[in-house]
Backbone as JSON, one array per atom type, in Angstrom:
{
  "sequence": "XXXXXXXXXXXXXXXXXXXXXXXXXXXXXXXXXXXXXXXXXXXXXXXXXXXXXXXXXXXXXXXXXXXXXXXXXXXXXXXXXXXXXXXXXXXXXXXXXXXXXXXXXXXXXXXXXXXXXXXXXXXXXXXXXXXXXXXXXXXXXXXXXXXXXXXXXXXXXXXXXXXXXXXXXXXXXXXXXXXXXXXXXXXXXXXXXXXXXXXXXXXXXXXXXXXXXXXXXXXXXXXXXXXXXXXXXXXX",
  "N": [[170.37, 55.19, 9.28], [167.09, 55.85, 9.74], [164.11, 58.23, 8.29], [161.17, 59.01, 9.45], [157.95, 59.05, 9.45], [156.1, 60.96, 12.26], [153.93, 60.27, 13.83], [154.4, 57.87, 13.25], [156.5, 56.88, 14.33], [155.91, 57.25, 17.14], [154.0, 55.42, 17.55], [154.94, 52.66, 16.28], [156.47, 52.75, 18.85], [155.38, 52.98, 20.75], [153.82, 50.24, 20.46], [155.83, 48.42, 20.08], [156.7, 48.71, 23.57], [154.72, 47.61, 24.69], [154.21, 45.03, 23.43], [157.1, 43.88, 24.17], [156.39, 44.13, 27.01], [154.1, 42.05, 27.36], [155.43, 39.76, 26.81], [157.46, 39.39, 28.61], [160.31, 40.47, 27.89], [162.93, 42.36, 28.36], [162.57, 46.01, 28.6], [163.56, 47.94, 26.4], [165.1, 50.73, 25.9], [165.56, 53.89, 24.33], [167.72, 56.62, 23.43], [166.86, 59.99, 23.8], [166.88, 62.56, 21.68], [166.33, 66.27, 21.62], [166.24, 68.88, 19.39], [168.84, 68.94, 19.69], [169.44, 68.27, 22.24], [170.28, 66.24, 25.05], [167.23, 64.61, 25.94], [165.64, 63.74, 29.04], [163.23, 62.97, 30.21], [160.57, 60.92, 30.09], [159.59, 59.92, 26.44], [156.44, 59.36, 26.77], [155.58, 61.62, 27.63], [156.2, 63.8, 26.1], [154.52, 66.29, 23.23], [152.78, 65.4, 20.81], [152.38, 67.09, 19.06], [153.97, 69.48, 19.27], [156.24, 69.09, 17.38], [158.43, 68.92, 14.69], [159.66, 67.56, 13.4], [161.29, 63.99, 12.91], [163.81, 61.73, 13.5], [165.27, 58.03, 13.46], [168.01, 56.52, 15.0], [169.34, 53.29, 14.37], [171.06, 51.1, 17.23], [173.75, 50.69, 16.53], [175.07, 52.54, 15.42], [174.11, 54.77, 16.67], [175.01, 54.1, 19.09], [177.82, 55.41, 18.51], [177.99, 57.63, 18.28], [176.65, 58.78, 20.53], [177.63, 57.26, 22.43], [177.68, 54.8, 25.31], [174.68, 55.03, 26.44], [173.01, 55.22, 24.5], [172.71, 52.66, 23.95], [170.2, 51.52, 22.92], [169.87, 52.75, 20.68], [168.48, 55.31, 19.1], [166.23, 58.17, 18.97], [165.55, 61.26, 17.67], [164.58, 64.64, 17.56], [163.17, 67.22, 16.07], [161.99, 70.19, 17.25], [159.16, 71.93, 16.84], [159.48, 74.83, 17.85], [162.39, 75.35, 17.62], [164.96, 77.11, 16.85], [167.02, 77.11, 15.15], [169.06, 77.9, 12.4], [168.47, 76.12, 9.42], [170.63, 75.12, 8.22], [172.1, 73.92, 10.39], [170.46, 72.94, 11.95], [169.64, 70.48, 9.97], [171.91, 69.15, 10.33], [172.68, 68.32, 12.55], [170.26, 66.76, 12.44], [170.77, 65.05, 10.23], [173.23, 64.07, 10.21], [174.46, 63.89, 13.02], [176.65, 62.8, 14.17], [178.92, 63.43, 12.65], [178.51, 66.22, 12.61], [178.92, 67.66, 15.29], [181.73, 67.36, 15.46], [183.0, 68.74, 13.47], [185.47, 71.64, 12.69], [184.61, 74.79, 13.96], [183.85, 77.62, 12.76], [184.01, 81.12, 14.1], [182.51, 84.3, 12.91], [185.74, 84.63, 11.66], [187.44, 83.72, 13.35], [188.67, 80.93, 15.36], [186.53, 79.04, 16.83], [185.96, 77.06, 20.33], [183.49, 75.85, 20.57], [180.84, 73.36, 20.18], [179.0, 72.5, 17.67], [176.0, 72.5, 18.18], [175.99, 74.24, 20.4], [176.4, 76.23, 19.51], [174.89, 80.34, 20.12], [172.27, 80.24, 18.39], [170.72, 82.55, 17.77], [172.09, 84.75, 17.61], [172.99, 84.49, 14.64], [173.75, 85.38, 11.75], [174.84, 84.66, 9.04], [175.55, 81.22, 7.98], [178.04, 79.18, 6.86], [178.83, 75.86, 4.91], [182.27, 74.46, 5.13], [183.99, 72.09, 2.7], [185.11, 69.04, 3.1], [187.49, 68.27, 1.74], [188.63, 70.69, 0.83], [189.09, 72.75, 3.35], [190.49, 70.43, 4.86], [192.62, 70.72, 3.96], [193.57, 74.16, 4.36], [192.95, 74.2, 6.99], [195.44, 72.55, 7.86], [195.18, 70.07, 8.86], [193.62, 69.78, 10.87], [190.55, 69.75, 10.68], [189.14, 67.58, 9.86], [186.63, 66.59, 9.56], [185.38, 68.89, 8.21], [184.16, 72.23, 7.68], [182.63, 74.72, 9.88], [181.83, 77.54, 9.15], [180.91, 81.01, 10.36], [178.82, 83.59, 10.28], [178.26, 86.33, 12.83], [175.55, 88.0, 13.74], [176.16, 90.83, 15.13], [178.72, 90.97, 13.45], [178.21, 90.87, 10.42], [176.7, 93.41, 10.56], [178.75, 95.23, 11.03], [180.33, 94.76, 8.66], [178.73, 95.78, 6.78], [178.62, 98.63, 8.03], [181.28, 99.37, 7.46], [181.51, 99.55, 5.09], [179.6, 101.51, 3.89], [180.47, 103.78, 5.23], [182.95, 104.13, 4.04], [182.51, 105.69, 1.4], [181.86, 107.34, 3.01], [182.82, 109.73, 4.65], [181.67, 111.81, 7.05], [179.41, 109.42, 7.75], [181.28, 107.82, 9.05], [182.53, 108.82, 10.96], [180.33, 109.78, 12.72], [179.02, 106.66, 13.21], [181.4, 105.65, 14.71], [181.32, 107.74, 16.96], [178.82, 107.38, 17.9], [178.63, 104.43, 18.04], [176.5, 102.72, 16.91], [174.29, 102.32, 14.28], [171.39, 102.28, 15.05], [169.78, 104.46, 14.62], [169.67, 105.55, 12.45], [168.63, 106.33, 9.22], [167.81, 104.43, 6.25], [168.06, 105.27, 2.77], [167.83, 103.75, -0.6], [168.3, 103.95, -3.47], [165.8, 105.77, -4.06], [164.49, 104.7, -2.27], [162.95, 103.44, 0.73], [165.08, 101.67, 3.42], [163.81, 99.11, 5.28], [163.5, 99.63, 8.64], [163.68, 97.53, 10.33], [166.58, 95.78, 12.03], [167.05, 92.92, 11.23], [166.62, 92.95, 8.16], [167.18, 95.19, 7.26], [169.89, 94.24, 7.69], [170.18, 92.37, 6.14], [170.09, 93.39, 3.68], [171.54, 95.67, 3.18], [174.25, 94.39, 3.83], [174.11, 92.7, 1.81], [174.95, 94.05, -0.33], [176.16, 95.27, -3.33], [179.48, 96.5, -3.45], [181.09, 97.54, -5.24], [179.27, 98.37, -7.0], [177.54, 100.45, -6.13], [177.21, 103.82, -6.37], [177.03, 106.01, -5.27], [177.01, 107.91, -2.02], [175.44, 109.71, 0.29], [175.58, 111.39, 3.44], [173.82, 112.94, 5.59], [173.62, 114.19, 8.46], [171.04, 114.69, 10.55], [170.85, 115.06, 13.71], [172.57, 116.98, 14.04], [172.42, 118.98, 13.27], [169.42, 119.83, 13.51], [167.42, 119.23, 16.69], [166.44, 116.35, 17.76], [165.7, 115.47, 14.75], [166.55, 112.54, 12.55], [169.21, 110.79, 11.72], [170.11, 110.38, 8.2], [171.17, 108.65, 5.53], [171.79, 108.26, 2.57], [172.09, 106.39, -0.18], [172.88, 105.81, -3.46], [172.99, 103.3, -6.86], [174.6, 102.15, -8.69], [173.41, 101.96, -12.36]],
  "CA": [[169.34, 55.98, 9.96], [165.53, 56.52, 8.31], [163.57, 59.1, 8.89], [160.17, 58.4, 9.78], [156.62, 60.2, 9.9], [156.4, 61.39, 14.14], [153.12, 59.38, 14.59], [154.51, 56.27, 12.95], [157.61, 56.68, 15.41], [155.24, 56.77, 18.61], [152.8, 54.06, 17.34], [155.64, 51.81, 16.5], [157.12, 52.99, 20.4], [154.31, 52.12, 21.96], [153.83, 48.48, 20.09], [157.19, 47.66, 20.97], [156.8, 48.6, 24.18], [153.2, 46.72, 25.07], [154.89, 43.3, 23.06], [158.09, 43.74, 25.25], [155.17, 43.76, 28.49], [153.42, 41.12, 27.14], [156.41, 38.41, 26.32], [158.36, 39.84, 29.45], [161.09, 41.22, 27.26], [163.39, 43.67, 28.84], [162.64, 46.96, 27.99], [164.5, 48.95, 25.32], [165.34, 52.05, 26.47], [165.98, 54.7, 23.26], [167.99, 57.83, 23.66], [165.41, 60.94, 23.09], [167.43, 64.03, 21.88], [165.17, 66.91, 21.18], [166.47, 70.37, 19.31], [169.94, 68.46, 19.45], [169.76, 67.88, 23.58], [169.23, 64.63, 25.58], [165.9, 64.58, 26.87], [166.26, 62.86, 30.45], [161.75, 62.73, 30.74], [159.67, 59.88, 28.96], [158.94, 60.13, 25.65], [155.01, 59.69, 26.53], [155.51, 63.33, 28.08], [156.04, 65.06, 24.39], [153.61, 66.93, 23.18], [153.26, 65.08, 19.45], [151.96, 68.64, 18.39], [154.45, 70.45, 19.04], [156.93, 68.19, 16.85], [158.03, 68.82, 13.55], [160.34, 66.25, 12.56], [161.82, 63.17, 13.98], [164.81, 60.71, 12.98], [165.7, 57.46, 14.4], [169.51, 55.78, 14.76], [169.94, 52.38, 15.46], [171.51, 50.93, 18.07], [175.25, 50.26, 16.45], [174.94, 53.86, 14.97], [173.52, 55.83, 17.99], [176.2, 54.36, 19.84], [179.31, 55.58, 17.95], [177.6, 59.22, 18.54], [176.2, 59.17, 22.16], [178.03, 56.22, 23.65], [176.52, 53.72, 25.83], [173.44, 55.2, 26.94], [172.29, 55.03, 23.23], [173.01, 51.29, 23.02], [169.36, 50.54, 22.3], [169.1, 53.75, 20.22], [168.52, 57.14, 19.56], [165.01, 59.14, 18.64], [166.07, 62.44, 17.28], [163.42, 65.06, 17.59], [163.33, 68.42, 16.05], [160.38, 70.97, 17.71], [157.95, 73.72, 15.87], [159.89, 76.07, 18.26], [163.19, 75.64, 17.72], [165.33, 78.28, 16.27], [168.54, 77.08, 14.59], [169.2, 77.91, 11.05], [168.3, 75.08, 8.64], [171.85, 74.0, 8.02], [172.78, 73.71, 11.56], [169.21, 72.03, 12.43], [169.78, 69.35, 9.21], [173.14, 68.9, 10.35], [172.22, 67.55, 13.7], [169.37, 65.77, 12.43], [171.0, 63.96, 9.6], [174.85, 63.43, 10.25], [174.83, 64.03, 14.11], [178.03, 62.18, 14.11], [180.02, 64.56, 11.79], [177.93, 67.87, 12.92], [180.03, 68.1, 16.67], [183.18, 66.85, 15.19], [183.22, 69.89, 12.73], [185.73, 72.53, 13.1], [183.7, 76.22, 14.28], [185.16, 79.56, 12.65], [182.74, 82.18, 14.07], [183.56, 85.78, 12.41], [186.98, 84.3, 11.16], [187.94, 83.48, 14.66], [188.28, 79.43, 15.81], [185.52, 78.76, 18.64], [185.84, 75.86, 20.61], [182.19, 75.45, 21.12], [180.45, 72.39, 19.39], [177.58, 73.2, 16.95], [174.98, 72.46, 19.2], [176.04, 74.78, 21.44], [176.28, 77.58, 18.93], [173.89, 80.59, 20.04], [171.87, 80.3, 16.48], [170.0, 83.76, 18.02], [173.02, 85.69, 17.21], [173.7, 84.15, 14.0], [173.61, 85.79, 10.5], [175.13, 83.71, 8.04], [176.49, 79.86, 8.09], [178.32, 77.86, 5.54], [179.98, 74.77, 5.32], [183.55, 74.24, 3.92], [184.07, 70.82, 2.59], [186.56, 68.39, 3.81], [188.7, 68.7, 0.86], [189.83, 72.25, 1.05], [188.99, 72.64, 4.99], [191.58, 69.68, 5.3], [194.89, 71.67, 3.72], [193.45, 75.17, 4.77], [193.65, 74.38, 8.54], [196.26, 71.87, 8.23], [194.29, 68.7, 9.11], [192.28, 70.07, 12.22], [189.11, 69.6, 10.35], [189.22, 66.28, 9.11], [185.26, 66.44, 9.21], [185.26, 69.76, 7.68], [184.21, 73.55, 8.65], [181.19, 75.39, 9.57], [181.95, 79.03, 8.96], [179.78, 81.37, 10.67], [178.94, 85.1, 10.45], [177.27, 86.46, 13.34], [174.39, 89.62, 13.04], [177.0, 91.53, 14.92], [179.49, 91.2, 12.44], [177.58, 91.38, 9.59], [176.36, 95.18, 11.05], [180.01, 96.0, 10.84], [180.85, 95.03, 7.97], [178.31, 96.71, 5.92], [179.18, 99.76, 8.02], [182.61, 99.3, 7.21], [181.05, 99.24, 3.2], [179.75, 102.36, 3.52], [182.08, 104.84, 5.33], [184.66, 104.19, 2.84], [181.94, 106.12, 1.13], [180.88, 109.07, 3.39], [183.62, 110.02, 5.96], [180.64, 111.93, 7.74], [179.07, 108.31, 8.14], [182.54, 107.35, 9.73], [182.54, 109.53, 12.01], [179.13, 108.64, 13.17], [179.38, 105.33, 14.01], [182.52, 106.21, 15.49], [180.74, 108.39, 17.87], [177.74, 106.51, 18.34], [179.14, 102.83, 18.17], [175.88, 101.92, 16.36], [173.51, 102.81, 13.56], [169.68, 102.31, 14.9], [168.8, 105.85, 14.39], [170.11, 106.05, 10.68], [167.24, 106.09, 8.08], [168.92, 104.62, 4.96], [167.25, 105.0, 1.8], [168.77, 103.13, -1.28], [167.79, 104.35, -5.0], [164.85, 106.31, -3.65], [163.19, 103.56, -1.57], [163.7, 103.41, 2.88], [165.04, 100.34, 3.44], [163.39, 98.47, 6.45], [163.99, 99.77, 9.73], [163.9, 96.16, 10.84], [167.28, 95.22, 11.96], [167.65, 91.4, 10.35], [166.01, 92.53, 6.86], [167.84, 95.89, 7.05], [171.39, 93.74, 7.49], [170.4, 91.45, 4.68], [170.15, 94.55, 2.52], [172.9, 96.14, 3.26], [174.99, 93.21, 3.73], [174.51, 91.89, 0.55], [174.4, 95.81, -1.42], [177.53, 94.75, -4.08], [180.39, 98.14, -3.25], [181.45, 97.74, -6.97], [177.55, 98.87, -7.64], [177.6, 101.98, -5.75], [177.91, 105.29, -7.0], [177.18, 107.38, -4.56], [176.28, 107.94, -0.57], [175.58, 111.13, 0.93], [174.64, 111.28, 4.5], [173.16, 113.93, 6.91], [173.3, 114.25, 10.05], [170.17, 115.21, 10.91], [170.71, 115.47, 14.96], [173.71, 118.07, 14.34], [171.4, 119.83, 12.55], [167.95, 120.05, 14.52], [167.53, 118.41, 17.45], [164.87, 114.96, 16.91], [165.82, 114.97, 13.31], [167.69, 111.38, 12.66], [170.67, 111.12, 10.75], [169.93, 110.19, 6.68], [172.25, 108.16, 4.41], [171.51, 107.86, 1.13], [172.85, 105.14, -1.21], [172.83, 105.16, -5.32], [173.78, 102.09, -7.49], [174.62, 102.54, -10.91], [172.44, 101.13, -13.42]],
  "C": [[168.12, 56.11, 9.07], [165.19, 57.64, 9.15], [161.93, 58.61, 8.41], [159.2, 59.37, 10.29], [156.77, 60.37, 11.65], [155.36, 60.27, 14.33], [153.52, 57.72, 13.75], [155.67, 55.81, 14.04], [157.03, 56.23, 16.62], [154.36, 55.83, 18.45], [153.82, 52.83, 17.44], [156.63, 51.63, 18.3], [156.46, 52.46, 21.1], [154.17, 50.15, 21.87], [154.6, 47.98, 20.69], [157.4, 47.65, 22.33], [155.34, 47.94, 24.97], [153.88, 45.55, 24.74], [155.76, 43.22, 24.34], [157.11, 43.06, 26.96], [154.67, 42.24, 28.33], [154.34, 39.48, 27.19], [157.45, 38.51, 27.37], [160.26, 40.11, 29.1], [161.72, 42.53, 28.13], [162.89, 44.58, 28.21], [163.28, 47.47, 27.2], [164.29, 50.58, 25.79], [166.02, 53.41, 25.19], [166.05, 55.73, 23.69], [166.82, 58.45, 23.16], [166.93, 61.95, 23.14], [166.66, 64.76, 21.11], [166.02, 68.49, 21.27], [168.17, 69.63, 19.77], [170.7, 68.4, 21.04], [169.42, 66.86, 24.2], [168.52, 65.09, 26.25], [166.12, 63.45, 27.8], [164.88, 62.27, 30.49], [161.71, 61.67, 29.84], [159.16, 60.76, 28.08], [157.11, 60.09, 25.46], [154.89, 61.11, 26.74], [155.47, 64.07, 26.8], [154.93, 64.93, 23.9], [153.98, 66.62, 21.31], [152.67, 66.45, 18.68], [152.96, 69.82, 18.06], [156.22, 69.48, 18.47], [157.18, 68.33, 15.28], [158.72, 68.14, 12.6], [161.12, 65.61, 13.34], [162.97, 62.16, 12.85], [165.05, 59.72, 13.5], [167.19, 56.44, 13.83], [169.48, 54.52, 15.35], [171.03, 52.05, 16.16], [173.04, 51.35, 18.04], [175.68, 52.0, 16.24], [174.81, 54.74, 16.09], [174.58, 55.46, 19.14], [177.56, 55.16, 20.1], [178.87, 57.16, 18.11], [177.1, 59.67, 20.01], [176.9, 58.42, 23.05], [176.99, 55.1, 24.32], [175.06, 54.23, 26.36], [173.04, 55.47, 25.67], [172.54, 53.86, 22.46], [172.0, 50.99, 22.27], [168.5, 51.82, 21.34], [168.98, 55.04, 20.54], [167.45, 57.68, 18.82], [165.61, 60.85, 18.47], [164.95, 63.18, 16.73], [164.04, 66.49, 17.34], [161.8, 69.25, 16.41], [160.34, 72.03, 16.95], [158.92, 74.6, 16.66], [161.41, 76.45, 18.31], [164.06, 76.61, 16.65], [166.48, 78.16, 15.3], [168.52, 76.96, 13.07], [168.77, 76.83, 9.9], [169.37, 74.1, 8.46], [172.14, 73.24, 9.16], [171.43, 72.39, 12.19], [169.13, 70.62, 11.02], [170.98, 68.75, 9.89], [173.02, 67.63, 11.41], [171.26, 66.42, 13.41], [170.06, 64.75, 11.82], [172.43, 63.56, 9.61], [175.34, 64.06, 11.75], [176.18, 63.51, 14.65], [179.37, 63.16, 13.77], [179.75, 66.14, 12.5], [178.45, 68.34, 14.39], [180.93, 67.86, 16.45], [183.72, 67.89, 14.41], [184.14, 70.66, 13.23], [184.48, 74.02, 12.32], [184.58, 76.77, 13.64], [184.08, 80.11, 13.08], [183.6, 83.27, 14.29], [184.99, 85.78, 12.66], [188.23, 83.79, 12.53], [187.68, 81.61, 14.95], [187.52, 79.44, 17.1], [186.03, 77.02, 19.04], [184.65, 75.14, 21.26], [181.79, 74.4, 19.73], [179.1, 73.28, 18.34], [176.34, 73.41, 17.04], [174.9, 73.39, 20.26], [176.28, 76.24, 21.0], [174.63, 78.59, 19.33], [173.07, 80.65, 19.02], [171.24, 81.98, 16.56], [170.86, 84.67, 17.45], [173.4, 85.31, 15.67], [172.94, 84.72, 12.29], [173.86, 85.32, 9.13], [175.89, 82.89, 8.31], [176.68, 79.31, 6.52], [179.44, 77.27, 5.76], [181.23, 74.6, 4.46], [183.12, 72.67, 3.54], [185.32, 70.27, 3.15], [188.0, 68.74, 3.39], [189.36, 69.9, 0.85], [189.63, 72.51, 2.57], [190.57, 72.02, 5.52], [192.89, 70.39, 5.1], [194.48, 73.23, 4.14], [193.54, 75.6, 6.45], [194.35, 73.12, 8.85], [195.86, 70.88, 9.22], [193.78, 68.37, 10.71], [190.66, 69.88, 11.69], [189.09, 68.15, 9.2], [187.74, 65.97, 8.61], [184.7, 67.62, 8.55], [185.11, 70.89, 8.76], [182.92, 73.96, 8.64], [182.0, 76.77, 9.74], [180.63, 79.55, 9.0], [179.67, 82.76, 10.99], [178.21, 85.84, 11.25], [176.63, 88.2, 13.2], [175.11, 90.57, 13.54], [177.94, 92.01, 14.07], [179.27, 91.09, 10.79], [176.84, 93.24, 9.53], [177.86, 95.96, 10.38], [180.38, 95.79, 9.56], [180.05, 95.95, 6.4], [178.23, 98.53, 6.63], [180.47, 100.31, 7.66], [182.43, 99.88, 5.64], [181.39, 100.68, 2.91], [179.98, 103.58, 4.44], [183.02, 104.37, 4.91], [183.72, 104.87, 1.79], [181.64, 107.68, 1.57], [181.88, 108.76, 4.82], [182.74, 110.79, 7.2], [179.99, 110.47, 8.27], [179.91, 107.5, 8.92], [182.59, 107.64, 11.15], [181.52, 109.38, 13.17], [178.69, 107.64, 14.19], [180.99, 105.43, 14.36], [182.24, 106.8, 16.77], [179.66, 107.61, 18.88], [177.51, 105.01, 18.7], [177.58, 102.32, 17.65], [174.95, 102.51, 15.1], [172.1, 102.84, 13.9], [169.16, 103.36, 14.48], [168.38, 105.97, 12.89], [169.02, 105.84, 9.96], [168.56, 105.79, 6.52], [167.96, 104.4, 3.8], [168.03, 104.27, 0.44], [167.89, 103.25, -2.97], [166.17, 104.75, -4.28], [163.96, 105.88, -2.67], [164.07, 103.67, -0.29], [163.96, 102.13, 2.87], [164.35, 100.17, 4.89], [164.04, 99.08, 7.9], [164.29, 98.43, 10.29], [165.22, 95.93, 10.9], [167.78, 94.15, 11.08], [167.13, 92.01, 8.91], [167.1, 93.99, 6.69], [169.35, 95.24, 6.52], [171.16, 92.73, 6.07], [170.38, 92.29, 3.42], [171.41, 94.99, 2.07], [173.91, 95.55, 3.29], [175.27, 92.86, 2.15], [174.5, 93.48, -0.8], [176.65, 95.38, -2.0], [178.45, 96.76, -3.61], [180.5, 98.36, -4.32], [180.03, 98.45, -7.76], [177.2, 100.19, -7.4], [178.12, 103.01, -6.02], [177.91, 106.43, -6.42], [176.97, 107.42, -2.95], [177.0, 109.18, 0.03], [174.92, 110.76, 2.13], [174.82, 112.56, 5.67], [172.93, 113.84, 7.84], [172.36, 114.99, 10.7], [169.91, 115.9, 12.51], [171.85, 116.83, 15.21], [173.1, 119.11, 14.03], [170.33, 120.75, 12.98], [167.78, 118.72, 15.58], [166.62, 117.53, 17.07], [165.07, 114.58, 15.71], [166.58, 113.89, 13.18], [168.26, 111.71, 11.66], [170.19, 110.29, 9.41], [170.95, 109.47, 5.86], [171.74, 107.57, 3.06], [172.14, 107.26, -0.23], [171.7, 105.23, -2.67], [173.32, 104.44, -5.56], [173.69, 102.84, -8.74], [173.49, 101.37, -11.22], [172.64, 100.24, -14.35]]
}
């Protein structure tokens, strides 16, 4: 497979397909998959703007991954707007072969959805096993290895999980409430982010072995409007 600037892909597309006209050459017909789906339209239809990296497989290659309707090829197009993690969006681009053959864990559970078909919207942290331990860890179901995948739900939980083993008030809580948005958490004097995703990468990654303290207030038991407070120390 190369990978190839976008406007050298459609310049060379077009050539080949003007010669072909010219010498009455069948056409060549090259799979388009775009954001790791077959595109059914003509490739003149894409919008080379909104394009921000392209791959192409030949024929023998693009077969053994799409089958026959990628005898004469496969154009592999990733767009400015697509959303999927980096790993998951290399994966596809550069070993589309291996990257649906993968065994899924999502939050320690086996999916039987391909990797393409993972929502990436929900998704908080991915990483790949390798073959070698993958292979004797699920007893040679992953012959192409594992993607292990933690989604922003279960990343929430488990840094609530962190800290109520901390503050049985905070237990209780989310127990009650089944979620944290209200909570203001401050962490060595500083608010962390209300922002959901930057909040969970905080808290997520906040070591337990580091923590020395968390007090938290329930501010709505209190006075009504007031939100509830949790306050996290680390040692030094």
């Amino acid at each position: 497979m190369r990978r190839l600037n976008l406007f050298a892909v459609f310049v060379l597309l077009m050539l080949a397909i003007k010669a072909d006209a010219q010498v009455n050459v069948p056409k060549k017909h090259p799979l388009i998959v775009i954001d790791g789906v077959i595109f059914k339209g003509s490739i003149e239809s894409i919008d080379p703007n909104s394009i921000a990296e392209t791959a192409v497989l030949k024929g023998p290659v693009a077969k053994k991954v799409y089958g026959d309707q990628a005898a004469d090829g496969a154009i592999l197009i990733v767009t400015k707007h697509d959303r999927k993690p980096d790993s998951i969006r290399n994966a596809l681009l550069n070993d589309p072969a291996l990257a649906n053959e993968r065994l899924i864990i999502v939050d320690g559970e086996l999916s039987e959805k391909k990797l393409n078909e993972i929502d990436t919207s929900t998704v908080f942290l991915i990483d790949s096993i390798k073959r070698e331990k993958a292979f004797g860890q699920f007893q040679g179901r992953a012959r192409n290895g594992v993607v292990s995948i933690l989604t922003k739900t279960a990343a929430i939980k488990v840094y609530e999980d962190k800290l109520a083993g901390w503050s049985p008030g905070y237990q209780i809580y989310i127990d009650e409430l089944g979620d944290d948005t209200k909570v203001i958490y401050i962490l060595n004097g500083k608010r962390v982010s209300s922002n959901q995703v930057l909040r969970t990468k905080v808290l997520f990654n906040l070591d337990n072995k580091k923590i020395k303290s968390v007090n938290f207030n329930n501010g709505e038991r209190v006075k009504k409007g007031v939100k509830p407070v949790l306050i996290i120390t680390t040692k030094k």
